[in-house]
N, C-alpha and C positions, 0 to 999 in steps of 0.2 A: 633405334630410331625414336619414332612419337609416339606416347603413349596418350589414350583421348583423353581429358581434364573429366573430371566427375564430377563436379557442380556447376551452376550458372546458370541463366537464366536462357531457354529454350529460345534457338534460333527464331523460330514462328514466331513470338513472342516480340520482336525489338519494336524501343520505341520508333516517335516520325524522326524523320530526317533532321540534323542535327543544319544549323548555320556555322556553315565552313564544309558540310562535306557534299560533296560530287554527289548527286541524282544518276542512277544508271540510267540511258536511254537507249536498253538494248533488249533483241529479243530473248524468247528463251533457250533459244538455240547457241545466239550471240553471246547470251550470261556462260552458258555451260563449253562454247571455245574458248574466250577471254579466261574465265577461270582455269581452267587445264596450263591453258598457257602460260599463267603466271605460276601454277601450280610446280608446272617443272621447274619454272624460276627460281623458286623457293627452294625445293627440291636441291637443283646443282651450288645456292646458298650454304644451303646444311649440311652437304656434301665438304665442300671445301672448309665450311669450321670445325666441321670433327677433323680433316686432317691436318689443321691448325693446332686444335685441342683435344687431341682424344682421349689423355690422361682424364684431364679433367671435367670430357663428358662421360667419359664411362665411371667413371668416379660420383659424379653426380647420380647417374642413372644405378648403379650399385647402390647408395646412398637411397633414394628411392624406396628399392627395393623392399631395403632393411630398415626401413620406418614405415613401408606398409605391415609387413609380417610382423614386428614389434608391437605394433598398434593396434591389432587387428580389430577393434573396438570404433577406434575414431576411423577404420577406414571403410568399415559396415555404414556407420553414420554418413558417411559420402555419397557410398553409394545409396544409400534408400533419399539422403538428398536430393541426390541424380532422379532418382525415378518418379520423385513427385514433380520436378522442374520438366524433365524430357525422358520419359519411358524407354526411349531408342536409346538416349545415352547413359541410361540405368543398365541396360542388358548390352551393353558395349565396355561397362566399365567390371560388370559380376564376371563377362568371359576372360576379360585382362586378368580379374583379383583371380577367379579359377586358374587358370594357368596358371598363374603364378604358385598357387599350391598342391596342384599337381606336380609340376616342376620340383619344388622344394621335397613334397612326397619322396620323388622319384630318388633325386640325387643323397635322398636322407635312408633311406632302403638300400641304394648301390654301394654307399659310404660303409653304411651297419653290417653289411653283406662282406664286402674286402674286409673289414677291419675285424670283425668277429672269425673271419674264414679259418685262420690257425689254430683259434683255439677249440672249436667244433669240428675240424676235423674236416672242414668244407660243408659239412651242413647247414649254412647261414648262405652258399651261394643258393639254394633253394626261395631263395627271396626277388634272385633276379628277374626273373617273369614277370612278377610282379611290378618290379620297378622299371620294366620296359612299358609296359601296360599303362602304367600312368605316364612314362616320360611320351608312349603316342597322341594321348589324349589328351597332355598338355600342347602339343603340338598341336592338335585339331581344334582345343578352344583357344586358342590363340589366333590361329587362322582365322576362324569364324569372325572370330571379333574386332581381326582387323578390316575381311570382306564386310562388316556391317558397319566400321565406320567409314570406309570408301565410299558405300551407299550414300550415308549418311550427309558424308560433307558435300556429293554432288548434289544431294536434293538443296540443300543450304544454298551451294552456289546460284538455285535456279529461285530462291527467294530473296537473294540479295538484294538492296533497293541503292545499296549508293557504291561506292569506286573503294571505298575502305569495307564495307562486308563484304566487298568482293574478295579485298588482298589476304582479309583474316581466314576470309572462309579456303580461300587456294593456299595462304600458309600450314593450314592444317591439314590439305589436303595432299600437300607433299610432302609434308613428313609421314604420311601414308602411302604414297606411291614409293619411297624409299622401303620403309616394310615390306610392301610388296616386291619390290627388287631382290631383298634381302632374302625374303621367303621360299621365293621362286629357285633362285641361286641355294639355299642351305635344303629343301627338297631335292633339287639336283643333285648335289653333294651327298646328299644320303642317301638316295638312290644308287649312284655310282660307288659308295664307299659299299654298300651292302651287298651289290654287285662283285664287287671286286673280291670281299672278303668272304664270300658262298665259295667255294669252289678252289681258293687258293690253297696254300700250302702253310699261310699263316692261321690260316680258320680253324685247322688241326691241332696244333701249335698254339692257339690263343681262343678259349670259347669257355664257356662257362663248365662242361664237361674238365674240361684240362687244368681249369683254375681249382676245382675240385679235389683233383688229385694231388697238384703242387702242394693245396693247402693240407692235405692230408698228409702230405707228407711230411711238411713241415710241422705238423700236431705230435708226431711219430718221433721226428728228431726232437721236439721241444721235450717232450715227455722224457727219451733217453735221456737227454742231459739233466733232466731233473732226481730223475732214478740214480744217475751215478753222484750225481753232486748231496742229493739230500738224502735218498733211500727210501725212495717214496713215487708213487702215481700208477697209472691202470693195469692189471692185468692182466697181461695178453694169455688166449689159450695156451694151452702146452702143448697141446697138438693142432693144427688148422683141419679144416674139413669137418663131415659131419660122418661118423663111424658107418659104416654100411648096417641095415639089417635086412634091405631086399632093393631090387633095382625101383619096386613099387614106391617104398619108404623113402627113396633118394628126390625121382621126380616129382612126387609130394610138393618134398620140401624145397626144390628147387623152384616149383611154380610159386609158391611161399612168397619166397625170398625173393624170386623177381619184380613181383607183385609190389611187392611192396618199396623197393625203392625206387621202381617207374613214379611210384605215386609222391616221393617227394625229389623226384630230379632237379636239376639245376637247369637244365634242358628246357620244362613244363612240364605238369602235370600227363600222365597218359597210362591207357591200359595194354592188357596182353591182347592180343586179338587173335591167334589162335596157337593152339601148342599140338604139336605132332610128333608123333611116340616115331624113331627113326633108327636104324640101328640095329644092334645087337640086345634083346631084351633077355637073355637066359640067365638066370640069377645069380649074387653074386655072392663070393665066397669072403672070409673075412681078409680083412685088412685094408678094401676099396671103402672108397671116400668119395664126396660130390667134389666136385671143381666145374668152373664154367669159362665157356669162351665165344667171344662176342664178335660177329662177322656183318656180311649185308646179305640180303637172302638172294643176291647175282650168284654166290659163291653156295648155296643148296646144293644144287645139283649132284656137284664132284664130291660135296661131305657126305650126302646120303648113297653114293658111290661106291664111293674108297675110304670113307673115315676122315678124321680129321689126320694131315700129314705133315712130319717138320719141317720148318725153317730151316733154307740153307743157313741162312745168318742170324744171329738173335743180337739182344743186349747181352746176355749168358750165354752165347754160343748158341750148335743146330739142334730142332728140337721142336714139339708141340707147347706153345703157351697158355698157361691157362691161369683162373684168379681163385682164391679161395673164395671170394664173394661176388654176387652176380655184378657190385656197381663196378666194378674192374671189367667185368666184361663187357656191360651196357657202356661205361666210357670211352671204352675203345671200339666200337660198333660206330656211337657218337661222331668219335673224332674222325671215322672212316670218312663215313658220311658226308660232313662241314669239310673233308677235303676234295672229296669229290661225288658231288650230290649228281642223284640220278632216281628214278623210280624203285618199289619194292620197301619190304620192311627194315626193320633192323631183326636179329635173330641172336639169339643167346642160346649156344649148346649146353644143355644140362648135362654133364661128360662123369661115368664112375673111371677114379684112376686110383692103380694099384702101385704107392709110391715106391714100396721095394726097402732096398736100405737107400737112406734121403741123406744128401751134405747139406747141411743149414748151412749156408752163404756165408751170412753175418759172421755166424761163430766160428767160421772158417775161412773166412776173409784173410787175415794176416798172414797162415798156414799157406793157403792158395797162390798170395803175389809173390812169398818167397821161392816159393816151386815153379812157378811159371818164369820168374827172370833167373834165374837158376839157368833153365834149362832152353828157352826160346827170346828172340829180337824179332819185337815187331815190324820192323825195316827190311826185313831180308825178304825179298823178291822172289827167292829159289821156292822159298815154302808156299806150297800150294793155299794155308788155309788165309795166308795174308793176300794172293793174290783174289782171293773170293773175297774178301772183304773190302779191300781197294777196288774191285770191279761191280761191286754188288750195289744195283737203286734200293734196297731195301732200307727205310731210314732206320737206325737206331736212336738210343734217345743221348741227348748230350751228357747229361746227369752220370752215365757210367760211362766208366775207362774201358771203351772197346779193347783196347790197346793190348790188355791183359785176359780179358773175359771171355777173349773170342778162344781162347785154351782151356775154357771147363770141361768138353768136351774128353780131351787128352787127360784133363786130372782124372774123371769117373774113371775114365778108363783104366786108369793105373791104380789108383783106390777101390776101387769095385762099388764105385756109387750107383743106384738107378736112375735115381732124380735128383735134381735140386730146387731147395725152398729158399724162397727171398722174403723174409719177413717183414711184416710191413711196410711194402713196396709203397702202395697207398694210402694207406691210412695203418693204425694202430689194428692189428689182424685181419687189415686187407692186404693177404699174402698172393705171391707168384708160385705159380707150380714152370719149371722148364722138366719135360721128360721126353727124351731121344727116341723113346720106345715104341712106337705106335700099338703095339702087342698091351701095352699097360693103360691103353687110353681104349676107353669106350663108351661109344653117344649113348644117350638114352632118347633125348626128346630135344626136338627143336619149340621154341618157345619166339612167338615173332611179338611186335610190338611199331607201333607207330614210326616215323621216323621224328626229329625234335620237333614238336610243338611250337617253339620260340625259339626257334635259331640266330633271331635277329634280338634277341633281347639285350644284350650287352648296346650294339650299335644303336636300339629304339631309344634304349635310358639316355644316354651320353645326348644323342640328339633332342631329344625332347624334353628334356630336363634343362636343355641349354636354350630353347626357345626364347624366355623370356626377355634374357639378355641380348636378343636381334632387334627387342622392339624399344630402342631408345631414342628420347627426341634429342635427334646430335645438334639442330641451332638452339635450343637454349637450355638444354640437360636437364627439365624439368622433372623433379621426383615425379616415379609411375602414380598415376590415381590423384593427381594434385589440382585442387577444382579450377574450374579456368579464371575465376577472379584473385587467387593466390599468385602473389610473383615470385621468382628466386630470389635469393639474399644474394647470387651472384652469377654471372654470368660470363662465359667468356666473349672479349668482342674483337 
């Protein structure tokens, strides 16, 4: 809609009454309805020309934008113009330019964040928070600014002295009641989008946690095809996990390592808040290794019980999942969460497992599809383990061929595997442990932690960052910040 002009000469301020124009002779009651009422006038004007023209008001107002931020120079110069003419439309015009570079902040942080994400491994979505943070606060000085020129032009309306500072003062004052329409309506909307997306099924499926992992994975693939194409890029450990040398040495290292990438989540910022030794602590022999696994602390009770127990169904078939690194496990604590929020921590098992002899996936992948269609069709109905899987709420993830995988189970068995390793499931040596065994899985420590901090930070940026673009003046597309005695070089009419 209208953005308020930043120079001119201070309502207070107008000459006497000009010959030719109409003397108000009304009270100030009278000034402040007449004006309202031409105001909507205005208002349902500006209305009907942007759906006239809206290429070329929002084009205009685009245009705007990008000759204030080019300029930043001459548009500082405006405004301190502004504040020596009219103080009130000095700090109406510094709230608009603020927004507008928060705003810019914002979408310039979310932009660097997506576009940097594959090659960091998703460590650039750690930025998101950030860019929600400013996209709210560009929303809040935006508001402000347009509540202080609502103010503003009523008080105008009630100094008006003739029948034309009445119309100029109410035409400006409904390209502000439009704002406010806009505002009211795009709060609503974010409300109910925020609403919507707490608690669905997409929120799991799409949040900065899972953008995370996509990108990691995609860091993981980029890297393999550079290795096979040129012979070159990172090296992964040769074994995953951290060697045992006491059950002490493991959750050490586990509270370590969780520590530390709470503190750069993509989630917010956050700490442990309490860790409790749970479980089987008798020490451990060689060959265990840390792995972790990330729950909601609803589900304490039964692990401090009975242990952690397999999945009927996996991506890899049934079995305990676990990550070689804690953000595997804290991501999917996350995603539990954004699908169905409710009270209580998040919790990360710090878990010694004894992998046994281990099928690398990867390396066994080709081996694996040839033996599985060899021998089983996923279609047949008679076989029990397709009927679990056609029956089973348990989501898997799209990315793997359940189709085949749900028969790893059957290969160990017949290979004499104990576990299997998926390597770099999320990122470059952020591995999967799947093991069938519960006898090889043992808690050490539960480790709890805040739930997200910024859950809404994806949804804050996107809205707030898009603020500025709500407050355009749709009857005459004036660039934002353009002093009121500058006219456009064109208009639509």
């Amino acid at each position: 809609m209208r953005a308020r002009p930043v120079a001119g000469p201070a309502i207070a301020a107008r000459p006497p009454v000009r010959r030719g124009e109409d003397r108000l002779e009304l009270s100030a009651a009278g000034r402040l309805a007449a004006g309202n009422k031409l105001a909507l006038v205005h208002a349902g004007r500006q209305l009907a020309d942007f759906a006239r023209h809206p290429v070329a008001i929002v084009g205009a107002t685009l245009r705007g934008l990008y000759d204030s931020v080019r300029h930043p120079a001459r548009t500082a110069a405006r405004i301190a113009g502004t504040f020596a003419t009219d103080p009130m439309d000095g700090i109406i015009q510094t709230s608009q330019f603020g927004s507008l570079a928060l705003a810019i902040g914002s979408l310039g942080l979310m932009g660097g964040s997506f576009a940097l994400a594959p090659f960091t491994a998703g460590a650039s979505l750690a930025w998101l928070p950030l860019a929600g943070t400013l996209g709210a606060a560009s929303a809040a000085a935006g508001a402000g600014g347009l509540l202080l020129s609502v103010g503003k032009n009523e008080a105008d309306l009630l100094r008006a002295r003739t029948s034309q500072d009445l119309d100029a003062q109410a035409r400006e004052l409904g390209g502000d009641l439009i704002n406010l329409g806009i505002l009211a309506a795009a709060g609503g909307a974010g409300r109910a989008f925020r609403g919507a997306y707490q608690g669905s099924r997409f929120a799991r499926k799409v949040n900065p946690a899972s953008l995370k992992r996509v990108s990691g994975r995609a860091n993981a693939g980029m890297w393999a095809h550079v290795k096979r194409r040129f012979g070159f890029g990172p090296r992964p450990p040769e074994f995953v996990g951290t060697a045992a040398a006491s059950a002490g040495t493991l959750k050490a290292r586990a509270a370590l390592e969780v520590g530390r990438y709470l503190d750069r989540n993509p989630l917010g910022r956050r700490r442990i808040s309490k860790i409790v030794d749970v479980g089987d602590q008798r020490a451990l022999g060689p060959g265990w290794r840390l792995a972790y696994h990330g729950t909601q602390e609803k589900f304490a009770p039964a692990i401090r019980k009975g242990g952690l127990k397999p999945s009927d169904i996996g991506d890899y078939g049934s079995g305990i999942y676990l990550g070689s690194k804690p953000e595997v496990a804290i991501n999917y604590a996350d995603d539990a969460y954004l699908a169905h929020p409710g009270p209580g921590n998040g919790i990360v098992y710090s878990v010694a497992i004894e992998p046994g002899r281990v099928l690398d996936f990867l390396a066994a992948k080709r081996q694996f599809l040839a033996w599985a269609k060899r021998r089983f069709n996923p279609g047949d109905a008679s076989d029990p383990l397709n009927r679990l899987y056609a029956g089973s709420r348990t989501s898997v993830s799209p990315l793997v061929d359940v189709r085949w995988t749900r028969y790893v189970n059957r290969y160990m068995a017949e290979k004499g595997y104990d576990s299997v390793l998926i390597r770099h499931r999320d990122a470059i040596g952020a591995d999967y442990w799947m093991i069938p065994d519960p006898a090889r899985v043992r808690v050490l420590q539960e480790i709890h932690f805040p739930q997200p901090s910024n859950r809404t930070a994806l949804a804050n940026g996107i809205l707030g960052a898009l603020a500025p673009l709500t407050r355009m003046r749709l009857r005459t597309a004036l660039p934002l910040l353009r002093p009121r005695n500058d006219k456009p070089a064109s208009e639509p009419r």
